[in-house]
N, C-alpha and C positions, 0 to 999 in steps of 0.2 A: 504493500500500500504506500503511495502518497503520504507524507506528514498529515496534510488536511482531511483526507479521507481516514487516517487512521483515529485522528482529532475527535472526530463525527462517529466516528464509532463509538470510540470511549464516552462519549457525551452521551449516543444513544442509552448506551447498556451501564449508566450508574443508576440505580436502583434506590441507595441507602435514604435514610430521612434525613441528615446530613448533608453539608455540602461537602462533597468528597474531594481529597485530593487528588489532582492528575498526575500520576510519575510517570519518568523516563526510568527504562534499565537500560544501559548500554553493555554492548558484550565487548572488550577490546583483546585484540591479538599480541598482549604483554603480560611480562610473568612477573607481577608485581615482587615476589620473594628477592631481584634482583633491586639494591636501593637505583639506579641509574634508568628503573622502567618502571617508577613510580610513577603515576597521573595523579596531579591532585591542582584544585585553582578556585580561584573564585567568581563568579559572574554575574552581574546586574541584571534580572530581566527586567527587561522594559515595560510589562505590564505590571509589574510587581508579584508576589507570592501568594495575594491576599490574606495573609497572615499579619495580623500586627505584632512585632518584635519590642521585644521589651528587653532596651538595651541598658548594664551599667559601664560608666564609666570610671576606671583608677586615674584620676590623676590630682594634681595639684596644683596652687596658685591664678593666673589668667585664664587657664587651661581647663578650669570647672566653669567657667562661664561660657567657655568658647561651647562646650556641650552641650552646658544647660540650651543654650539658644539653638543648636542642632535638632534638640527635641529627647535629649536622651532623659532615661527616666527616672536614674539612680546615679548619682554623679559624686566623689569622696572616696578620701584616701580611708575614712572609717572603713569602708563597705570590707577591708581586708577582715579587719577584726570580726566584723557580723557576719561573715561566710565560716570564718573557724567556728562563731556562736551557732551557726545551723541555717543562715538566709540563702537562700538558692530561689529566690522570687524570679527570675532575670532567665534572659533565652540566649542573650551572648555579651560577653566581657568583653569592653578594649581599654589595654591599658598603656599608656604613656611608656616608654624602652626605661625614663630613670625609676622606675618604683616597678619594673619585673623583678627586683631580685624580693620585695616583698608578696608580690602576686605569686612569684615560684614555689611559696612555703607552704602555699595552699594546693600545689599538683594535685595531693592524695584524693581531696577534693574534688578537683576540676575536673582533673584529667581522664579521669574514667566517664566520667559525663558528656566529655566533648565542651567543655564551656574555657579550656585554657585557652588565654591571647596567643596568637600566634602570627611572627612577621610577614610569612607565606600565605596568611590568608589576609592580611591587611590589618587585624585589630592589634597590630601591636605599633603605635605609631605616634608621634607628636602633632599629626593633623586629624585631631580627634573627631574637628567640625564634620570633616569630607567624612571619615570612616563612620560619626554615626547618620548621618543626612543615607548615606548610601546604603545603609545597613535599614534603614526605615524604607526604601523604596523599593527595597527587593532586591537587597543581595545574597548568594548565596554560595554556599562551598561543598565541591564536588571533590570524595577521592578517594579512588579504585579500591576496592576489596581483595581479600586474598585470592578470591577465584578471580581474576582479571575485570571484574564488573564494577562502573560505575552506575549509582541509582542518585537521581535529585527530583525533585518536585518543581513543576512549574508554572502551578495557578491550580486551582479551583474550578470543579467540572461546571460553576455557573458563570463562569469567564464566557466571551466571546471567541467563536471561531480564530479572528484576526488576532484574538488578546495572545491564547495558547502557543497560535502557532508562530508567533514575535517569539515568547518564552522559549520555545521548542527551540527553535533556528538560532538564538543567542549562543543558548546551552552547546546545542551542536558546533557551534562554532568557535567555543570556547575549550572544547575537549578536545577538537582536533586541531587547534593553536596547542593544544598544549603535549603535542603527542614527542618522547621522550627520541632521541635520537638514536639510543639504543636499538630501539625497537624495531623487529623484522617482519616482514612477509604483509598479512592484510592486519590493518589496524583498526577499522571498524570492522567489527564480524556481521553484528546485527545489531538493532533496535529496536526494544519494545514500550508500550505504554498502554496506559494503566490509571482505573481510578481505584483509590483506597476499597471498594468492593464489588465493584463493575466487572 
């Protein structure tokens, strides 16, 4: 199929009372076990994720304001201390490079969760305005699994045909930018999509 006609299918066949997520699985022809045939990135869809993300900010001084005005929702170097106390209210961390050596204490925490800053996806940075403005319009980070499969979400089965397949074609475009030089023979295998019960 067509992206658009595949689009149209998943729209048909979601069913749930819910507004269900649409994902991609992509198959890639790389043996992630090897570190130099890693896929991993991050990508803005242009129609957004229709999720609202509730982001905090680590930082301090100018730099809490510069957020606060971004929109971000949890902004303070406290917030280190209320994460060891038990707060996990939040969907993704960015924290400023001078105050990771305090964010790092917390791995045990984060890390298993998927909520540690990281430079490679963007939230680790001194322009906190751009990373959380762009983390509210639908950013998101894609990266390969032990079977060689990337899976990301790209709106909501009550999105518009045009909205999905913006999302769809970004994404696409943004895993195969990002295909590893390592890597041999065919690099997209195949591509499926998918709503949360559809």
């Amino acid at each position: 199929y067509q992206a658009r006609q595949a689009i149209d299918l998943v729209k048909a066949g979601a069913f749930a009372k819910f507004d269900e997520t649409v994902e991609v699985a992509v198959r890639l022809g790389v043996d992630p076990r090897h570190a130099d045939q890693v896929v991993r990135g991050t990508v803005v869809l242009p129609a957004g994720t229709g999720k609202s993300v509730r982001v905090l900010v680590i930082a301090q001084g100018p730099k809490v304001a510069e957020a606060e005005q971004a929109g971000a929702d949890f902004v303070g170097v406290e917030y280190v201390q209320k994460i060891k106390d038990g707060f996990l209210d939040f969907d993704v961390m960015v924290a400023t490079p001078d105050l990771m050596g305090q964010v790092g204490q917390l791995g045990r925490v984060l890390g298993p969760r998927g909520l540690m800053p990281n430079p490679k996806a963007g939230t680790v940075t001194f322009d906190v305005g751009r990373a959380v403005r762009e983390l509210k319009a639908g950013k998101i980070e894609f990266r390969v699994d032990k079977g060689g499969n990337v899976h990301a979400p790209i709106g909501k089965v009550s999105f518009g045909l045009e909205a999905l397949e913006q999302n769809f074609t970004a994404l696409m475009d943004q895993i195969v930018r990002s295909k590893p030089s390592a890597a041999k023979g065919v690099y997209v295998k195949n591509v499926a999509i998918s709503s949360s019960m559809g």
